[in-house]
C-alpha positions, 0 to 999 in steps of 0.5 A: 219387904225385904230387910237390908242384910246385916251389916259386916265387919271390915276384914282386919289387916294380917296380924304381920302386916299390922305389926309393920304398920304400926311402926312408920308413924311413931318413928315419922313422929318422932323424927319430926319431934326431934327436928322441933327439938333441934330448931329450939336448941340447935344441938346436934343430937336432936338431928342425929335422932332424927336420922336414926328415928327417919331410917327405921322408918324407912326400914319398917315402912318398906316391908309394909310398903311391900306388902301393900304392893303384894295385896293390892296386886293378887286383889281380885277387884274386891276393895282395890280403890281402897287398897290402891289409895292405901298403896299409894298414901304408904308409897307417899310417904316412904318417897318423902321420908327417903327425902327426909332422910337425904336431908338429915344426911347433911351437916346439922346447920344445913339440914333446918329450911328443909327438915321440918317440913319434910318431917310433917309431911312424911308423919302426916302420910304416916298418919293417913296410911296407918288410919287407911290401913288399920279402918280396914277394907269392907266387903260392900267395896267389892262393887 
């Protein structure tokens, strides 16, 4: 009777590829933070922050978007449910957070029905694709 091989180590995202996914949740985070701040106090700046905080998510989101298309494109089938889901979790939540930012991009007392839950939703993508991304994508997968 034959033993089960061993098992294997996922394949770890390229070190560049980790170091843009690592930005988008922290940034969504601190986006949808901020707009919590805003809806509390109604200063203005929490809305400003917000902004900023949206747009380098968006900025970083886009590189490991790309990158994501590239891997998901030159794979050769090993994984490509996984990549695919990966791609389109990333692609969720840059679409949503380009929302986001349209939103924030109005005057401060017009951005609250809209604003919080765009926030949430965009960081809860964040979280999905960043938690996809960093798992990693396992060799028996190639089936």
């Amino acid at each position: 009777m034959a033993a089960p091989p061993p098992p294997r180590s996922p394949r770890p995202l390229h070190p560049l590829h980790a170091i843009l996914l690592a930005f988008p949740l922290p940034l969504f985070l601190g986006a949808l933070l901020s707009d919590l701040a805003y809806r509390a106090s109604f200063h203005v700046q929490w809305a400003n922050f917000a902004s900023w905080l949206i747009a380098g998510g968006l900025l970083v989101g886009a590189f490991a978007l790309l990158w994501a298309l590239v891997a998901l494109v030159r794979g050769a089938g090993g994984g490509r449910k996984r990549a695919g889901l990966y791609f389109a979790a990333l692609l969720a939540m840059w679409v949503l957070g380009l929302l986001n930012a349209l939103v924030h991009a109005k005057d401060g007392f017009a951005i609250m029905p809209e604003a919080l839950p765009l926030s949430a939703a965009a960081t809860l993508l964040a979280l999905l694709a960043t938690w996809i991304g960093y798992s990693g994508f396992h060799p028996r997968e190639a089936a």
